[in-house]
C-alpha positions, -999 to +999 in steps of 0.1 A: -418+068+232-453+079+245-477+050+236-506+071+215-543+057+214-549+054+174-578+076+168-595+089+139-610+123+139-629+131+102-633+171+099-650+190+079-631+223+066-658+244+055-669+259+018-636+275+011-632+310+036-612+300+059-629+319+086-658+295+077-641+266+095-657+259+126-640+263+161-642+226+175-623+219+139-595+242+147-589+227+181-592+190+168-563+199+140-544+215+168-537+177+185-532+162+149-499+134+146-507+132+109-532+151+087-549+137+057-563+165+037-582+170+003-576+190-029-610+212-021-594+223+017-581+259+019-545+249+027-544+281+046-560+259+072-533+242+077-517+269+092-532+256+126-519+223+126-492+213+152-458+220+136-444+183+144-479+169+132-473+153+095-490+163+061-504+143+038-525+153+006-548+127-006-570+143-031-576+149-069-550+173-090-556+179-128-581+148-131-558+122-112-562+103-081-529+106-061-545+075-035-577+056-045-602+056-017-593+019-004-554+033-003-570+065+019-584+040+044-554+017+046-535+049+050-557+062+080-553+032+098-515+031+090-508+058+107-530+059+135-509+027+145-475+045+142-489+080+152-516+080+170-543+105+162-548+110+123-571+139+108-591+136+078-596+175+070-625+170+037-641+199+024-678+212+030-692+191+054-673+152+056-713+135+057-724+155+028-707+134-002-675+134+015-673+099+022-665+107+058-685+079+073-674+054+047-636+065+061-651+059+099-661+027+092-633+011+079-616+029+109-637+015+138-634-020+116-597-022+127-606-010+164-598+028+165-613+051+184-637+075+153-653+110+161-663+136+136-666+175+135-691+189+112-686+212+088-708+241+070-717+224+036-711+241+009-745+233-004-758+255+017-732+280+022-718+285-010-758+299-020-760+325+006-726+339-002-738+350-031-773+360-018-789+329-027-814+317-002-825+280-003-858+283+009-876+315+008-917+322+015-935+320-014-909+307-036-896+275-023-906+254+006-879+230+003-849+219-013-827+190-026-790+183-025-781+158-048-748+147-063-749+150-103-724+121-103-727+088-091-700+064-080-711+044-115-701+081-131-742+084-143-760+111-135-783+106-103-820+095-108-829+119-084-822+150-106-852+138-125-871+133-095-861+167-084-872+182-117-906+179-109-909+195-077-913+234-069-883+225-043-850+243-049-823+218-062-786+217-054-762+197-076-727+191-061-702+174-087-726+183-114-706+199-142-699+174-164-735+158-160-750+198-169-763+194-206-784+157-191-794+182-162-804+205-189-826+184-209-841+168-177-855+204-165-864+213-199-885+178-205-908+189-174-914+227-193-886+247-168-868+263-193-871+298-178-864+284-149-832+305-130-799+286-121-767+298-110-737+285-109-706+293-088-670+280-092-647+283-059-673+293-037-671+316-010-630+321-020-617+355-034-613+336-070-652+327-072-670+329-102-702+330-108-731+325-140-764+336-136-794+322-161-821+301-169-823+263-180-823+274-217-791+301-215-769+285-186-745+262-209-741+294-227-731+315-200-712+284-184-684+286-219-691+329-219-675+326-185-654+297-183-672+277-154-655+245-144-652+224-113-654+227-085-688+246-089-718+240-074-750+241-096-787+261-081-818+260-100-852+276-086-869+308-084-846+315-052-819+326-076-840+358-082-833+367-049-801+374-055-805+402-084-834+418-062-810+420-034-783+436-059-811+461-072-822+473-040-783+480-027-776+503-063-807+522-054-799+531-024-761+537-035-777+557-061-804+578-041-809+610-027-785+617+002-797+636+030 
């Protein structure tokens, strides 16, 4: 048998489309031994994995961790010994709270050979699919991503930081933590303030909730929201209902 150099390659599959998956990524998974892969990956993706290459789901079903993080690592080393090049396919981008370099680390600590392939975030992505621009002149001149959950499963200090800025402000893992972020942007006099959030971004079963700081948690039961849904509060939400406005009127005007 072929001796194979153990290698870890972390990737980043995208928001969700599966045409959103970068090209590099699809050549990487094409000279995959073994793939590790998350719950929020499009398992389509998969679909361009070596046929001989072996499959390995590692993420969160119904609340439960099938492997704890430390079991992830041991596993990635594992079989980068036995196989040679391993693949951790994480979803969004693998250095946007995907742990990825936490996983490359622990790799290069038992001498593997690391590399990583970017992924679009679906902080960023997720927004514009539904017309959502981040940053937009006159409206917002910056913007914060910021995970509503932190590994002590608090909210983050930053959302409050965040709540006093005119940025635009992202919250991944956020839904549990949304009544706190609630009260936070309400304590600083946003209550009118829009926010949107969308389950399943960027997949044919999103869902999305369109409000303001006082109505969201409403709209959030009206609809059902639930993870995984990415939270957006700022005037940039309007954007996407002055988008939608323009597109009826001209669906709806004179035709010459």
């Amino acid at each position: 048998m072929k001796f194979k150099t153990p290698k870890l390659t972390v990737v980043g599959a995208g928001p969700g489309d599966i045409d959103l998956i970068t090209v590099k990524a699809i050549k990487v998974l094409k000279t995959a031994d073994v793939v590790l892969y998350d719950a929020l990956v499009n398992e389509e993706l998969l679909g361009f994995v070596n046929l001989k290459a072996e499959l390995i789901f590692v993420g969160k079903r119904r609340g439960c961790y099938i492997y704890q993080q430390e079991q992830i690592n041991e596993l990635i080393v594992a079989r980068a010994k036995t196989h040679g090049h391993v693949v951790r396919l994480k979803g969004g981008d693998p250095f946007v709270f995907g742990r990825g370099a936490e996983e490359m680390e622990y790799a290069a600590s038992f001498g593997l050979e690391t590399a990583v392939v970017p992924g679009i975030s679906s902080s960023l992505a997720v927004a514009a699919f539904q017309n959502i621009p981040l940053t937009k002149r006159g409206s917002s001149e910056s913007f914060w991503v910021i995970t509503g959950t932190t590994k002590e499963h608090k909210i983050s200090s930053d959302i409050e930081l965040a709540a006093k800025s005119n940025a635009t402000v992202v919250v991944l893992m956020g839904m549990r933590k949304l009544p706190q972020i609630v009260q936070l942007f309400q304590a600083e006099g946003k209550r009118n303030l829009p926010v949107a959030i969308i389950q399943n971004g960027t997949r044919v079963n999103e869902k999305v909730g369109i409000g303001t700081v006082d109505t969201i948690e409403k709209i959030v039961i009206e609809n059902e929201l639930r993870n995984p849904a990415i939270i957006v509060l700022g005037d940039v939400v309007k954007h996407r209902q002055a988008i939608l406005e323009v597109q009826l009127q001209y669906e709806n005007g004179p035709k010459r």
